[in-house]
Structures are given as C-alpha cells and as structure tokens.
C-alpha positions as CSV (number, residue, x, y, z in Angstrom):
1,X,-2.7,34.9,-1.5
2,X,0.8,35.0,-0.7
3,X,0.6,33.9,2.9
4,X,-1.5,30.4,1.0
5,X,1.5,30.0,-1.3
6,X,4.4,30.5,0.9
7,X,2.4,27.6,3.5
8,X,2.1,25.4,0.2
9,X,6.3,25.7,-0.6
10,X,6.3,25.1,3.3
11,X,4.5,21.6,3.1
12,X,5.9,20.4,-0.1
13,X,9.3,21.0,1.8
14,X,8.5,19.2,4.3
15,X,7.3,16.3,2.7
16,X,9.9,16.1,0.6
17,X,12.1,16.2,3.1
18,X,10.6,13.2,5.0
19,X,10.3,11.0,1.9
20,X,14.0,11.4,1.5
21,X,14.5,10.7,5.1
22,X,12.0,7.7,4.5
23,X,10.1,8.9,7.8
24,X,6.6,7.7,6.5
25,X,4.3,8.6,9.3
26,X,5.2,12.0,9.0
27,X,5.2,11.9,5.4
28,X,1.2,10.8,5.6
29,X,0.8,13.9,7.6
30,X,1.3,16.1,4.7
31,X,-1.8,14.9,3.6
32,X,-5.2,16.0,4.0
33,X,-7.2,13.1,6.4
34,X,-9.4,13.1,3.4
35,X,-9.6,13.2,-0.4
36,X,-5.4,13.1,-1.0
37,X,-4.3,11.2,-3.8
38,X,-1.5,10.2,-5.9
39,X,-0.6,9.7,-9.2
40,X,1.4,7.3,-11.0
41,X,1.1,8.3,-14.1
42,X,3.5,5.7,-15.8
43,X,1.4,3.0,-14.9
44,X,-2.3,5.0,-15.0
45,X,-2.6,4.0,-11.6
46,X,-3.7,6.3,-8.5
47,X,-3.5,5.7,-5.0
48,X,-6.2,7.0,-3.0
49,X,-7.2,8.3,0.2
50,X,-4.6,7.7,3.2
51,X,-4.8,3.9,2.9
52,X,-4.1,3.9,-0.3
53,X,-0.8,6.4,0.1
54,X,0.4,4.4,2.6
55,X,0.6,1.4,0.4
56,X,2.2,3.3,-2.1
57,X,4.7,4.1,0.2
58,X,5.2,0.7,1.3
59,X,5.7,-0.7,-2.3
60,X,7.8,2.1,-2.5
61,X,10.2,1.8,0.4
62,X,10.0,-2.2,-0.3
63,X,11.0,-1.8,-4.5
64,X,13.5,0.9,-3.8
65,X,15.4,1.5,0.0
66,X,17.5,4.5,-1.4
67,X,14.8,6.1,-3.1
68,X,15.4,10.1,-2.6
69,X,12.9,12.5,-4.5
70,X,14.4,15.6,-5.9
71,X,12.2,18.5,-7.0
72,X,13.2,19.9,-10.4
73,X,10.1,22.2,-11.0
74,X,7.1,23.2,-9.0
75,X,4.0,24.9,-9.4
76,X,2.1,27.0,-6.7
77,X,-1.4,27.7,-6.7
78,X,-3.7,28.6,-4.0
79,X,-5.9,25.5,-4.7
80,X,-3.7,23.0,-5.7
81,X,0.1,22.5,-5.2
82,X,2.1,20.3,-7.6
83,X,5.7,19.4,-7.3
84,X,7.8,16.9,-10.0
C-alpha cells in the first residue's frame, strides 16, 4: 500500500512540475492512455479522455502564458489520487 502511494506523490510531482514548466507532451503522459479526466468544477465542465486534456491544456496555455499550479493540499489513496 505504501509502495502505491509513494508512486502516486511521485506522478502528481511530476506533473506538476511539467505544468509549471508548460512542457505539455509530458504533462499528457501523466495520464492514463484511457479513461483520464478533468474537472473544472467552476464552470461544471470536464474534459475527457486525452483529446479532451489536451484541449484543456491549450485553452489553458492560450488564456493564461504564466499560469503555475501550486499544490496546497493533497489526498493519496491507492485508487484515486487528488491534488488542489
């Protein structure tokens, strides 16, 4: 269970760290090929499959060129990582 977690902390690091180095392509590979998602909850909107978090990601970049995600909280659990 632990070995799950500390690979989970590994891969939110990582894609946080490419997000704020706006290196996309390896961004999408912190991903799973297949049902990956995400949320935007302001705006009830979700962004599915890799297609659809790559154009995320391009609205993004496009909308705001020094956007830099910091983590203030994040939860680990074996099936389902969450960072905010």
């Amino acid at each position: 269970m632990e070995e799950i977690i500390r690979l989970q902390r590994a891969t939110v690091e990582e894609h946080i760290g490419q997000e704020n180095a706006h290196n996309w392509p390896a961004v999408y590979d912190t991903f799973a090929p297949h049902e990956s998602a995400i949320d935007v909850v302001p705006f009830h909107t979700q962004f599915g499959e890799l297609n659809g978090i790559r154009d995320f990601y391009q609205v993004v970049d496009a909308a705001f060129p020094d956007f830099k995600a910091t983590v203030w909280a994040n939860m680990m659990r074996p099936a389902a990582p969450f960072a905010k």
